[in-house]
LUMBA-487615 format. One record per residue (C-alpha): z, x, y; residue in one letter. Coordinates in nm, 2 decimals. Example, Ala and Ser with C-alpha at 12.3 -4.5 7.8 and 13.67 -1.06 7.14 Angstrom:
BEGIN
<atom <0.78,1.23,-0.45>,"A">,
<atom <0.71,1.37,-0.11>,"S">,
***
This chain:
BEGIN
<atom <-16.33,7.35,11.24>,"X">,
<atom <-16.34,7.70,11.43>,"X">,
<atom <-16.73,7.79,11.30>,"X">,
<atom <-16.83,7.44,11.42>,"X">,
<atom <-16.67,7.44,11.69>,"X">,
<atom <-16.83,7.74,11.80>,"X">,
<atom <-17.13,7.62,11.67>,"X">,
<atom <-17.16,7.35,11.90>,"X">,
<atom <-17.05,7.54,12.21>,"X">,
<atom <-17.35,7.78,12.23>,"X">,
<atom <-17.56,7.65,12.53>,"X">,
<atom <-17.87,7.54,12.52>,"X">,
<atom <-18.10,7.79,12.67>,"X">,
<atom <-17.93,8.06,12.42>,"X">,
<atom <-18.07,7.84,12.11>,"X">,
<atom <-18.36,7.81,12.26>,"X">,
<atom <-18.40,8.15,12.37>,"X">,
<atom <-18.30,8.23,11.96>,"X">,
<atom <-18.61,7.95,11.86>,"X">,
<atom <-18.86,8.12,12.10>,"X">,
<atom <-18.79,8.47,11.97>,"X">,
<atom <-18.80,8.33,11.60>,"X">,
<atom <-19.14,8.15,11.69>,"X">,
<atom <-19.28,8.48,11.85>,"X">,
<atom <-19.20,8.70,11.53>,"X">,
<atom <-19.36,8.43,11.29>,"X">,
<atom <-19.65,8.43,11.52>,"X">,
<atom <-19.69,8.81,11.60>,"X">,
<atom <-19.56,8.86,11.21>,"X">,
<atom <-19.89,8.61,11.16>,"X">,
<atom <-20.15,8.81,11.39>,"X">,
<atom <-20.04,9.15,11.23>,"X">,
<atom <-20.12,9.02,10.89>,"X">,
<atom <-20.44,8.87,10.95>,"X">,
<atom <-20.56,9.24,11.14>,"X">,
<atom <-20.44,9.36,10.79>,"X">,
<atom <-20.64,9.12,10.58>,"X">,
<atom <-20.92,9.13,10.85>,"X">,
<atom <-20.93,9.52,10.84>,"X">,
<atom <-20.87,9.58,10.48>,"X">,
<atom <-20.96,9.24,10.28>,"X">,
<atom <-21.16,9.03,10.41>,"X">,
<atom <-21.44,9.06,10.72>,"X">,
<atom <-21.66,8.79,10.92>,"X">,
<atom <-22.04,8.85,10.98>,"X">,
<atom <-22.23,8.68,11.16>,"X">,
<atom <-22.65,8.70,11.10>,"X">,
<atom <-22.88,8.70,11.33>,"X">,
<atom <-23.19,8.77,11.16>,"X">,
<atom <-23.39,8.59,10.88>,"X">,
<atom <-23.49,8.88,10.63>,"X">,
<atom <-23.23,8.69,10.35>,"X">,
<atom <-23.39,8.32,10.45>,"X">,
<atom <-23.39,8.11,10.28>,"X">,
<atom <-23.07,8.21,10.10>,"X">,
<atom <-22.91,8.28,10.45>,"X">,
<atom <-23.04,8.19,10.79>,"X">,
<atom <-23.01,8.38,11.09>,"X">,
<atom <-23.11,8.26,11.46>,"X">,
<atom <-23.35,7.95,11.43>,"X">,
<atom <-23.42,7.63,11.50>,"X">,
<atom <-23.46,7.30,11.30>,"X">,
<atom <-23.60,6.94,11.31>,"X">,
<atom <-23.78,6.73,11.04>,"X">,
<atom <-24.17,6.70,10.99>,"X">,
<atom <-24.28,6.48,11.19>,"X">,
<atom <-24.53,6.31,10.89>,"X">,
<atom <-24.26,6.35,10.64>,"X">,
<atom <-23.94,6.40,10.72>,"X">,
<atom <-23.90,6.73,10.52>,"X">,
<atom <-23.63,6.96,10.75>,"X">,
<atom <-23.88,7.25,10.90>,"X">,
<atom <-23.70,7.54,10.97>,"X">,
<atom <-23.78,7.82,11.20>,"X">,
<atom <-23.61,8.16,11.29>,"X">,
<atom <-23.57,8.27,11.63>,"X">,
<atom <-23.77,8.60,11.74>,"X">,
<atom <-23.49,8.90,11.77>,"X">,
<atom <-23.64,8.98,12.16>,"X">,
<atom <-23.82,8.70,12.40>,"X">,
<atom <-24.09,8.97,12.39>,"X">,
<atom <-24.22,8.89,12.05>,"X">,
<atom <-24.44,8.59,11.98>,"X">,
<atom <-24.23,8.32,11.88>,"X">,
<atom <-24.30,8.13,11.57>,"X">,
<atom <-24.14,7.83,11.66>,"X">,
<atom <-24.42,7.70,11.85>,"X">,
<atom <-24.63,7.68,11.56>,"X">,
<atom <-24.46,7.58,11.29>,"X">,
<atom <-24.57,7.43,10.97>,"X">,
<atom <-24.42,7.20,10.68>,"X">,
<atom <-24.41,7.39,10.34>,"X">,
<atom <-24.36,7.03,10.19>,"X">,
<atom <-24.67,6.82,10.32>,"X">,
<atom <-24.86,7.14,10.53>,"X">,
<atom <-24.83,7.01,10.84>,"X">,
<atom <-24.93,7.25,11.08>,"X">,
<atom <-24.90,7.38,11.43>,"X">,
<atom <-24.60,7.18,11.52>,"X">,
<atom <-24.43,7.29,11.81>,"X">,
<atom <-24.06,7.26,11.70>,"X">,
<atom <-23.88,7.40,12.05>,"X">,
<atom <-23.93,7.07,12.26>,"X">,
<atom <-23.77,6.87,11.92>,"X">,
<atom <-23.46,7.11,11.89>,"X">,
<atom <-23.20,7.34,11.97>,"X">,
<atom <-23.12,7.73,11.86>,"X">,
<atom <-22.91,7.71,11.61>,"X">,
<atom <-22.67,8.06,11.58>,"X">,
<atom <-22.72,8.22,11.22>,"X">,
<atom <-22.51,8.22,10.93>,"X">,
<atom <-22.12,8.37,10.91>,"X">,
<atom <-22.00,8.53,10.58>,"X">,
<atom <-21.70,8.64,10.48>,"X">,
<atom <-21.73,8.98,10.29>,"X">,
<atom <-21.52,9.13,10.07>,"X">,
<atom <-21.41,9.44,10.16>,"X">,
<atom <-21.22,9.53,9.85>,"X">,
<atom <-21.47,9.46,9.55>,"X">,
<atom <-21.68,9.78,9.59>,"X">,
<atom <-21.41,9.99,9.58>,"X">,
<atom <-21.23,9.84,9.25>,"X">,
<atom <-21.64,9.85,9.08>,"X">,
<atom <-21.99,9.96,9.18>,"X">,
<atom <-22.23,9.70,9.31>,"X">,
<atom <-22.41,9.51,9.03>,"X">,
<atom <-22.80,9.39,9.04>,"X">,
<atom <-22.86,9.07,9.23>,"X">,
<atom <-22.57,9.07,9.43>,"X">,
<atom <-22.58,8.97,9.81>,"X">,
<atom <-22.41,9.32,9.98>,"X">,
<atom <-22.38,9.43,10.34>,"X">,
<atom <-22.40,9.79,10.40>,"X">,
<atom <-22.53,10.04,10.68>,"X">,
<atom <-22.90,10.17,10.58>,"X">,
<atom <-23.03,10.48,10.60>,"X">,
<atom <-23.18,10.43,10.89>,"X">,
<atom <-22.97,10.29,11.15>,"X">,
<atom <-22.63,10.31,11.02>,"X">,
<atom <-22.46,10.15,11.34>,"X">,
<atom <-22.56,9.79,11.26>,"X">,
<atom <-22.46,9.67,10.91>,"X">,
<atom <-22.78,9.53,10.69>,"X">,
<atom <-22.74,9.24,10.45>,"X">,
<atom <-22.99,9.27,10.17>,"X">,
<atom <-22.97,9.21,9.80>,"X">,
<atom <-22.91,9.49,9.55>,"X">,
<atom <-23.23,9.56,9.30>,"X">,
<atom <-23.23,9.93,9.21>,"X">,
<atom <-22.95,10.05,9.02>,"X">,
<atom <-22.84,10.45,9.04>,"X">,
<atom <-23.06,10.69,8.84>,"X">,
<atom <-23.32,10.41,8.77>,"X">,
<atom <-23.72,10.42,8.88>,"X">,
<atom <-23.80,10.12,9.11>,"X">,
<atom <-24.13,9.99,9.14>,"X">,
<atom <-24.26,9.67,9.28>,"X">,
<atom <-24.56,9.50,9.09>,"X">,
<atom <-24.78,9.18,9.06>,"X">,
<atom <-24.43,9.00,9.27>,"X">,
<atom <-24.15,9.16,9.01>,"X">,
<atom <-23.94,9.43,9.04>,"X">,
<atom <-24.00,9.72,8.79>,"X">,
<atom <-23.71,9.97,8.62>,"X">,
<atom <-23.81,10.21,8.42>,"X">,
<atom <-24.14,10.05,8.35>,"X">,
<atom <-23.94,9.75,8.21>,"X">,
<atom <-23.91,9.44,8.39>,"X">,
<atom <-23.65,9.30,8.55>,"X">,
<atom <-23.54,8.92,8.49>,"X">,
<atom <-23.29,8.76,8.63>,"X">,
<atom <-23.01,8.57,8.54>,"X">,
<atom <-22.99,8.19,8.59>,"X">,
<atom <-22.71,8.20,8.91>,"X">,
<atom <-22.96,8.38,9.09>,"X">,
<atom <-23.26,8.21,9.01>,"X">,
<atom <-23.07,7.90,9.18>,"X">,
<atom <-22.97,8.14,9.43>,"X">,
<atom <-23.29,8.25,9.49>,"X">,
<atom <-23.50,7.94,9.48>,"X">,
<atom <-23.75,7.85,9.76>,"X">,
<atom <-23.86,7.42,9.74>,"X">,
<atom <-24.20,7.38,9.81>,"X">,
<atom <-24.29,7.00,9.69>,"X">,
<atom <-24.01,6.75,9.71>,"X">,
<atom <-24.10,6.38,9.60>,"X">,
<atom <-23.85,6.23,9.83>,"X">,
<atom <-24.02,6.28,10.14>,"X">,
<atom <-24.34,6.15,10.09>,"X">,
<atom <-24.59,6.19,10.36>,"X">,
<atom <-24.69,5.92,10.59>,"X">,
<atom <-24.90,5.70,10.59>,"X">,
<atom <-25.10,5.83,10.27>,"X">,
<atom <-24.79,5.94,10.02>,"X">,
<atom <-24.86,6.17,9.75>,"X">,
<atom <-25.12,6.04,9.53>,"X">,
<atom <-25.35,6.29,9.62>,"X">,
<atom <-25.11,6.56,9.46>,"X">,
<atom <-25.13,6.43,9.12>,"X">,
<atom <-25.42,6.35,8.91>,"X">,
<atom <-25.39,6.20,8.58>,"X">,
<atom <-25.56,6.37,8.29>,"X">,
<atom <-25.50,6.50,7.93>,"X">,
<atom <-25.28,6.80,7.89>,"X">,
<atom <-25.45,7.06,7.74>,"X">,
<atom <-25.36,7.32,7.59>,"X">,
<atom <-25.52,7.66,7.77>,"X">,
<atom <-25.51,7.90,7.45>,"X">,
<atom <-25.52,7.68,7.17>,"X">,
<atom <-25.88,7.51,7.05>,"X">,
<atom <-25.91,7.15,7.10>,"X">,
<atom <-25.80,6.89,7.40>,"X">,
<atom <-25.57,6.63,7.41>,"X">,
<atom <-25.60,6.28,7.41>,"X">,
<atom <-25.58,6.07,7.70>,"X">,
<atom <-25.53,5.65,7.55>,"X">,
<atom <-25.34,5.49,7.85>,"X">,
<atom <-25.65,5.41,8.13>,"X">,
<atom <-25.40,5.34,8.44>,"X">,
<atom <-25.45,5.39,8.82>,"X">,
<atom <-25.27,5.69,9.02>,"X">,
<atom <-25.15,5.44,9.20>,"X">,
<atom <-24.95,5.27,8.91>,"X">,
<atom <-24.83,5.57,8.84>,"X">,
<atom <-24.73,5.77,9.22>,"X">,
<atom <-24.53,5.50,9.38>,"X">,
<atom <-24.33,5.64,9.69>,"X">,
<atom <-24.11,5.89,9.56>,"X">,
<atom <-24.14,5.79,9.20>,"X">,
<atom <-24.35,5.87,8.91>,"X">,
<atom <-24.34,5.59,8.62>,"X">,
<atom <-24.52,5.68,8.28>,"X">,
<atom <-24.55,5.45,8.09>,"X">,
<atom <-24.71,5.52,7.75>,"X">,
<atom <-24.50,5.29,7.54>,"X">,
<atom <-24.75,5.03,7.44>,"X">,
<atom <-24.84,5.24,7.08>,"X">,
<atom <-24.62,5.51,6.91>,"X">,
<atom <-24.96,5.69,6.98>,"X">,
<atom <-25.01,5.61,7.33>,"X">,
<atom <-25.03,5.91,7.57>,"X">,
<atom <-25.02,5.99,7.96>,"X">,
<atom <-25.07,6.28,8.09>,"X">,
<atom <-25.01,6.42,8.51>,"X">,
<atom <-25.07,6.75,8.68>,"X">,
<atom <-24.95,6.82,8.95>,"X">,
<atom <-25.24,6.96,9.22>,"X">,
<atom <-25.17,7.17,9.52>,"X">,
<atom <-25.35,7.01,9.74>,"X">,
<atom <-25.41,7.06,10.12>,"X">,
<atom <-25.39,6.65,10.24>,"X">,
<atom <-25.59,6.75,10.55>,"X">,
<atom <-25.89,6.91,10.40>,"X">,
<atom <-25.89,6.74,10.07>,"X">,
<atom <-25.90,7.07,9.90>,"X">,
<atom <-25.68,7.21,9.59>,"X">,
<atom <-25.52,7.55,9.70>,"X">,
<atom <-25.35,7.81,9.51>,"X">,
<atom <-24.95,7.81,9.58>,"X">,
<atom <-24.88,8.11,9.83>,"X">,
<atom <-24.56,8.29,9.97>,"X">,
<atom <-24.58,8.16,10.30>,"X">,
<atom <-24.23,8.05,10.39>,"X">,
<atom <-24.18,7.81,10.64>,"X">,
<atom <-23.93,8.04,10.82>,"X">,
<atom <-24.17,8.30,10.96>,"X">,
<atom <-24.35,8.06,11.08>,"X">,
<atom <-24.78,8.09,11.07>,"X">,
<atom <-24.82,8.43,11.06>,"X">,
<atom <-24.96,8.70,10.82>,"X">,
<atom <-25.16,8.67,10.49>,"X">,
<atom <-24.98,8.46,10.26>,"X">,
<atom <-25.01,8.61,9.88>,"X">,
<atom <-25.00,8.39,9.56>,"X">,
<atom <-24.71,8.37,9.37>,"X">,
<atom <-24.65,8.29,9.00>,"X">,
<atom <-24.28,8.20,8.89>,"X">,
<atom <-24.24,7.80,8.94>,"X">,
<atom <-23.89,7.59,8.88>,"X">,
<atom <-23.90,7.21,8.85>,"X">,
<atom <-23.65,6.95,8.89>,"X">,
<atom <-23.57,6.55,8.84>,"X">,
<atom <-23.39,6.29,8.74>,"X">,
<atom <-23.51,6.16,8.38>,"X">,
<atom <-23.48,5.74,8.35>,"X">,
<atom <-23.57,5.67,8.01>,"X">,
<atom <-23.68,5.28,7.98>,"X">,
<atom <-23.80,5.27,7.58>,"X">,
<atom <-24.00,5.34,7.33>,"X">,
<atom <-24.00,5.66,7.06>,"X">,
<atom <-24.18,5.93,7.12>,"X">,
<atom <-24.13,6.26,7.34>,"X">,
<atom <-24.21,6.34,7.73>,"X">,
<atom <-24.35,6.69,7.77>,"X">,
<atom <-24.35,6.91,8.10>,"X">,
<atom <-24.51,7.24,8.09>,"X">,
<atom <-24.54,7.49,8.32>,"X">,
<atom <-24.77,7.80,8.43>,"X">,
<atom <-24.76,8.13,8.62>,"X">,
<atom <-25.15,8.19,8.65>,"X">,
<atom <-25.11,8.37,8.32>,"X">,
<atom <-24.92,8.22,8.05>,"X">,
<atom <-24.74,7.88,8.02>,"X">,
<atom <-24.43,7.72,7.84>,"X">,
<atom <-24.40,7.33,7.73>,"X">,
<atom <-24.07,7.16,7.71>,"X">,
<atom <-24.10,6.84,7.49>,"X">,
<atom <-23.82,6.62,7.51>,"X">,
<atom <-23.71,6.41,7.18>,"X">,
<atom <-23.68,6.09,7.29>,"X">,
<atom <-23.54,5.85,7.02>,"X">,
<atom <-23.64,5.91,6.69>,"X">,
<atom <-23.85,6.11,6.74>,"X">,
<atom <-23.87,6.49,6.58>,"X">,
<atom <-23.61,6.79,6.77>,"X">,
<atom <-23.72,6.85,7.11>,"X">,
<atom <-23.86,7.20,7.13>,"X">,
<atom <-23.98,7.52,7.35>,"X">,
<atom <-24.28,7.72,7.32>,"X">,
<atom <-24.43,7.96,7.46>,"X">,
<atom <-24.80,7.82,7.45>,"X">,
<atom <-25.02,7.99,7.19>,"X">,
<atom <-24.77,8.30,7.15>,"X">,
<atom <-24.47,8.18,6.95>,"X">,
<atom <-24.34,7.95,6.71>,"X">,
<atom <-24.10,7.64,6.96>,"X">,
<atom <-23.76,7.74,6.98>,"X">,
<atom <-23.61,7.41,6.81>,"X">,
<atom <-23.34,7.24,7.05>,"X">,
<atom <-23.16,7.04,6.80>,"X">,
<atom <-22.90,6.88,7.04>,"X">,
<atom <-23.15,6.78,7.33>,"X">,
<atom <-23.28,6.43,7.28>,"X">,
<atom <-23.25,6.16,7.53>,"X">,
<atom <-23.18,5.77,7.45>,"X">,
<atom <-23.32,5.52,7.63>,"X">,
<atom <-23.11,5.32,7.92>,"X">,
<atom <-22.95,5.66,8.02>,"X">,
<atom <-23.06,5.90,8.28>,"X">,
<atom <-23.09,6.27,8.30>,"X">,
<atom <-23.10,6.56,8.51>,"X">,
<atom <-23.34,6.83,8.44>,"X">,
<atom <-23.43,7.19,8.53>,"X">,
<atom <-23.71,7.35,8.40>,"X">,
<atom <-23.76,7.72,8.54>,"X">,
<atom <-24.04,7.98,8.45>,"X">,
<atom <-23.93,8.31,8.61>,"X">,
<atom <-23.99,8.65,8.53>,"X">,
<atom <-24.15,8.54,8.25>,"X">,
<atom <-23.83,8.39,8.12>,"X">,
<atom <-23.78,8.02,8.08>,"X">,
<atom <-23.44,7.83,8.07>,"X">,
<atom <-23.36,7.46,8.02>,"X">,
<atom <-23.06,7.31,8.22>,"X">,
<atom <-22.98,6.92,8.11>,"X">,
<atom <-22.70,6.80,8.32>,"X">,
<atom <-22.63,7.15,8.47>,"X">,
<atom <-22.60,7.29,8.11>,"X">,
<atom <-22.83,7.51,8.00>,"X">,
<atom <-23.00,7.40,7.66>,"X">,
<atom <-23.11,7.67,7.39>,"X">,
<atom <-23.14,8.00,7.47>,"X">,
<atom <-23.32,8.17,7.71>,"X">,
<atom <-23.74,8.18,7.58>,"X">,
<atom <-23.87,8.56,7.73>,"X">,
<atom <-24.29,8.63,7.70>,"X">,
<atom <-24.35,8.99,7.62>,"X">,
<atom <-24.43,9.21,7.91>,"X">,
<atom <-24.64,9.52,7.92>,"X">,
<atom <-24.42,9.80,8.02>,"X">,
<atom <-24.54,9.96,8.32>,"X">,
<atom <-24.56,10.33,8.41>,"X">,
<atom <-24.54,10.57,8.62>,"X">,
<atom <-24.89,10.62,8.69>,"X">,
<atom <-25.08,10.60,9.01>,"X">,
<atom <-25.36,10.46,8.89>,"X">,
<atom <-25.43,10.11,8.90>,"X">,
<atom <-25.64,10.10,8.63>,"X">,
<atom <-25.36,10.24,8.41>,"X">,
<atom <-25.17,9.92,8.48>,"X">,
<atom <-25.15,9.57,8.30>,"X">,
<atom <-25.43,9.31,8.53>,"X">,
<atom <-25.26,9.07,8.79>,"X">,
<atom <-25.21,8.72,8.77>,"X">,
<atom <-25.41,8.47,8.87>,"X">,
<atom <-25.33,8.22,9.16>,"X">,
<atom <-25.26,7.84,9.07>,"X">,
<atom <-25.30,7.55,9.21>,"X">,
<atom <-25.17,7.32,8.91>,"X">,
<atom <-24.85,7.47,8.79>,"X">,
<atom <-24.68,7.17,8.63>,"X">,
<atom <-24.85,6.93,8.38>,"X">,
<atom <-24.64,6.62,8.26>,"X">,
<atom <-24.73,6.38,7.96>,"X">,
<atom <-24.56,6.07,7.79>,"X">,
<atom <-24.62,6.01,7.47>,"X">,
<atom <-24.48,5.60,7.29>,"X">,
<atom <-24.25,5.64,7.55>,"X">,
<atom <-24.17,5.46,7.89>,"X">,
<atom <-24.02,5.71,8.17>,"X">,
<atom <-23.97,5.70,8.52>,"X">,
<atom <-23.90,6.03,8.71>,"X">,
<atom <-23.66,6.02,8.99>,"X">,
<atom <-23.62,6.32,9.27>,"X">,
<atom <-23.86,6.55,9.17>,"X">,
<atom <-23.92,6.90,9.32>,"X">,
<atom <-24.09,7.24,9.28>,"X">,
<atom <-24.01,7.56,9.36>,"X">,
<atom <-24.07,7.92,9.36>,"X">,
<atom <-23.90,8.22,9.29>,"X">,
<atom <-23.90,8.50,9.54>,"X">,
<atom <-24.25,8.67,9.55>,"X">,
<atom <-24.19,9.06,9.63>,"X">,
<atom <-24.44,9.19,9.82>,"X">,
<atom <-24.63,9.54,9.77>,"X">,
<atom <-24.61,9.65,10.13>,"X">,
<atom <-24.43,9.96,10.23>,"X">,
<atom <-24.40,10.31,10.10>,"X">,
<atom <-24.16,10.31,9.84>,"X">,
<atom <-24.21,10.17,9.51>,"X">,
<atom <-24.53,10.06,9.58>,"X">,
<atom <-24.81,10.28,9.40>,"X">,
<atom <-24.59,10.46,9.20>,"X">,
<atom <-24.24,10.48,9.11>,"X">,
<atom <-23.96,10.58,9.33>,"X">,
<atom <-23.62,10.77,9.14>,"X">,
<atom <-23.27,10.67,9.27>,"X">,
<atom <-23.03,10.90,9.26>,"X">,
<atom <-22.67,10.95,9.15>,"X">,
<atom <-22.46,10.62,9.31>,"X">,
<atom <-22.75,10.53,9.49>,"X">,
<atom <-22.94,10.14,9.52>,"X">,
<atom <-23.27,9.97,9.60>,"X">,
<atom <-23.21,9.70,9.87>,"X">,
<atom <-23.46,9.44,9.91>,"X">,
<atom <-23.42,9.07,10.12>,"X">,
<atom <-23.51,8.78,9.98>,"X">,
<atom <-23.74,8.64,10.29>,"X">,
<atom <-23.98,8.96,10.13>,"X">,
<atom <-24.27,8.94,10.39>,"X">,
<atom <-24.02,8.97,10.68>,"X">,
<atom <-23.76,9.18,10.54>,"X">,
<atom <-23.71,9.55,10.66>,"X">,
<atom <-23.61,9.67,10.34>,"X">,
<atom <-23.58,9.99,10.11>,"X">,
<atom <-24.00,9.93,10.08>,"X">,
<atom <-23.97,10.09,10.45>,"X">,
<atom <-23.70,10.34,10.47>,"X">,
<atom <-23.75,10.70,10.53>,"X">,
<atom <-23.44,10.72,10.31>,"X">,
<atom <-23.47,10.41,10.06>,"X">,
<atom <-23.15,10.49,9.83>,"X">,
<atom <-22.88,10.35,9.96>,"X">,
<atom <-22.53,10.57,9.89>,"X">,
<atom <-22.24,10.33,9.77>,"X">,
<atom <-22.01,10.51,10.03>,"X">,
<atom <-22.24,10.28,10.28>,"X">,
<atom <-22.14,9.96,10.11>,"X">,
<atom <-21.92,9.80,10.30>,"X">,
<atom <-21.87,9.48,10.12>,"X">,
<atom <-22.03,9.12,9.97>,"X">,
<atom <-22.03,8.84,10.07>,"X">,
<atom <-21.90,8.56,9.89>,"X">,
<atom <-21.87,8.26,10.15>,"X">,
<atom <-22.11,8.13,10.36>,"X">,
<atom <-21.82,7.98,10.56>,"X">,
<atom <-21.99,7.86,10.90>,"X">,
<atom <-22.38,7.78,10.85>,"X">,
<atom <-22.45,7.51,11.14>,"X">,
<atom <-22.68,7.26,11.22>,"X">,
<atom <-22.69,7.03,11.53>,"X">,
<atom <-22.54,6.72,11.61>,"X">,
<atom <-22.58,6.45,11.83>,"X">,
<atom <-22.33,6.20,12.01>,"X">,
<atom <-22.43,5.96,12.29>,"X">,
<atom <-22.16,5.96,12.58>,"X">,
<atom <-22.21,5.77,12.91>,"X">,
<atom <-22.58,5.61,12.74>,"X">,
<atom <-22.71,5.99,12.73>,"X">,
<atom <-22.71,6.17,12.42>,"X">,
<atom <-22.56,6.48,12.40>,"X">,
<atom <-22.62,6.77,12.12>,"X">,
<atom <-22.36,7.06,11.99>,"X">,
<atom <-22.36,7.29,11.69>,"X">,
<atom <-22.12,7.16,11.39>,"X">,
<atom <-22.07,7.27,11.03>,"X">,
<atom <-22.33,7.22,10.79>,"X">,
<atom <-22.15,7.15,10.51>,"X">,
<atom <-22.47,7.06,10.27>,"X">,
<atom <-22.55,7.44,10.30>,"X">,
<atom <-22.10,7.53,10.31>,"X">,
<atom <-22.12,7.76,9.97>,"X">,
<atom <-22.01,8.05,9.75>,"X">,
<atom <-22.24,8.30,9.75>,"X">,
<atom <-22.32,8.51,9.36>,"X">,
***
């Protein structure tokens, strides 16, 4: 009776008092933690600049194509002093150009990452891992690039790959996805025309074996390229066959052009040079028949061919045209009424197949030259030719229809700099090779007076890209008004 009675006699402005000094300590007890985990742990960066685009986007602006809808982004020149790309943009999806994009949108603030802090000093950094560091040659403003070069190794940049120790380096498939850079995607077709002029229906052939395919199902490209769908249907015969490249070509000029690295990003600006290591991706809808659907693709040099079992028909398979026996795929085969998705990717002359985000079979490499050290250009392996047509398609006593399709490229490294360029450059002991993804924008260890960078310089990778932003719109009092929110399409983990 005493205690409560005590209890109960203590006035009200001592409790409260008691509840605002309790609150205070959980707060301050709150703000001293996070300076702990913000200091030691975990660290914000923002990004201002686009030398990691697409993978992360600094300053820019964005809007879609005004003929097809694709998004068109732009970054944002670092001073107002520099020409700003902005004002002539250009779609990488239908090449639309010189669109002014800065009457049709605001500046939208770059990426924020959270680094970790921690992870470099438990291991070393590993090869194709996002890191932020200070370089050589500025160390007051940290750098985000991507780790190449490993300690100890010779680095050189060749034909768009990344050399090490003459061998060639391939990467794994999380960074290939990582990595990717869409340049063809079905589901914005352009208006009015569409894209019939991108495909072309003929026999695929194959480039280094004798003899041509057949070609037995006479159909329009119009039957066949309807809005964002392509339907082949060569399911009147067991032996029926359809076959579809895919053309780069220009829909102004009519012409077929060899797929470049010009990314949409920079802007018009610059030489664009041709790349060679293509990715594809759809949605499979099988309607009937027996038979298999094929897809193949080329890097200017060599090509692999994916056919796909359908029914009951023989294994589905993966060759390496005219070099290897198929790879036999034993558990791919697709019924028909159900749909698939599919990932084909040719990179660093490495293929992989992804069925319902699975990869199928094992990884199919094409021998490489190794490359020296030699100065000489004649002492090294010939370049690869452009392309214009790097995917061919063909149905064979089947009926298919394919959903979402796109295209892509892997990053294209460009010979431009000092370092690693006509020879090979030696790391030394705990030192890296930094390059940025956005490769003909990117101030990178190609540049450096100092290229290694030390692993004392590390400061940490990221591993969220917590806050990318695009702009929204809300109409209040009949006028519209816009604001930066979370993107959350692009909210994601980084490798």
């Amino acid at each position: 009776m005493t205690d409560a009675t005590l209890v109960s006699d203590v006035p009200d402005e001592l409790a409260f008092g008691r509840m605002f000094r309790r609150f205070f300590q959980i707060i301050t007890l709150l703000f001293c933690l996070f300076l702990v985990v913000r200091t030691t742990f975990v660290e914000p960066h923002g990004v201002p600049t686009g030398s990691m685009a697409p993978t992360i986007f600094g300053n820019h602006r964005q809007c879609p194509c005004p003929r097809c809808g694709y998004p068109i982004v732009v970054g944002t020149p670092a001073t107002e002093d520099q020409p700003n790309p902005q004002h002539s943009a250009y779609c990488t999806n239908c090449g639309l150009s010189k669109i002014d994009i800065v009457p049709m949108s605001d500046n939208i603030s770059g990426d924020r990452l959270l680094v970790d802090r921690i992870v470099f000093r438990i291991r070393p950094p590993r090869r194709w891992e996002v890191a932020v560091f200070h370089p050589p040659d500025d160390s007051k403003i940290p750098y985000v690039k991507r780790v190449v070069g490993l300690p100890r190794e010779a680095i050189r940049i060749f034909d768009g790959d990344v050399y090490a120790n003459g061998e060639l380096l391939r990467k794994p498939l999380d960074a290939i996805r990582e990595m990717t850079i869409p340049f063809f995607d079905m589901d914005y077709p352009p208006q009015p025309m569409g894209w019939t002029n991108r495909w072309v229906i003929e026999p695929m052939a194959t480039p280094k074996l004798p003899g041509v395919a057949d070609q037995s199902v006479p159909t329009a490209i119009e039957a066949v390229v309807q809005e964002t769908r392509l339907i082949l249907d060569a399911s009147a015969t067991p032996e029926s066959v359809l076959g579809l490249s895919y053309r780069h070509r220009n829909i102004d000029t009519g012409l077929d052009d060899i797929i470049r690295d010009d990314l949409g990003y920079n802007g018009i600006r610059g030489v664009p040079k041709p790349v060679h290591d293509f990715l594809t991706a759809c949605e499979i809808e099988v309607l009937g028949g027996s038979g298999r659907l094929s897809i193949r693709l080329g890097d200017g040099s060599d090509t692999v061919r994916l056919d796909l079992a359908i029914g009951d028909s023989a294994a589905s398979t993966l060759t390496h045209d005219g070099a290897t026996p198929p790879q036999q795929l034993p558990t791919l085969r697709l019924l028909p009424g159900q749909r698939y998705h599919l990932e084909l990717a040719f990179v660093d002359r490495r293929t992989f197949v992804i069925v319902n985000g699975k990869p199928v079979g094992n990884p199919l490499d094409v021998a490489v030259v190794k490359i020296g050290a030699a100065k000489a250009k004649s002492g090294l392996p010939p370049e690869r030719r452009g392309t214009s047509r790097p995917l061919q398609l063909e149905a064979r006593g089947v009926s298919v229809v394919l959903h979402h399709l796109k295209l892509s490229r892997d990053v294209q490294y460009r010979s431009e700099g000092e370092n690693a360029i006509s020879d090979a450059l030696s790391l030394g002991e705990k030192e890296y090779f930094m390059l940025g993804d956005n490769s003909p924008s990117s101030e990178d260890s190609r540049a450096w007076n100092k290229p290694g960078v030390p692993e004392a310089d590390f400061i940490g990778k990221p591993f969220l890209a917590h806050q990318p932003l695009r702009i929204s719109r809300m109409v209040v009092n009949g006028k519209e008004q816009r604001f930066q929110t979370i993107d959350w399409d692009r909210f994601r983990f980084l490798r």
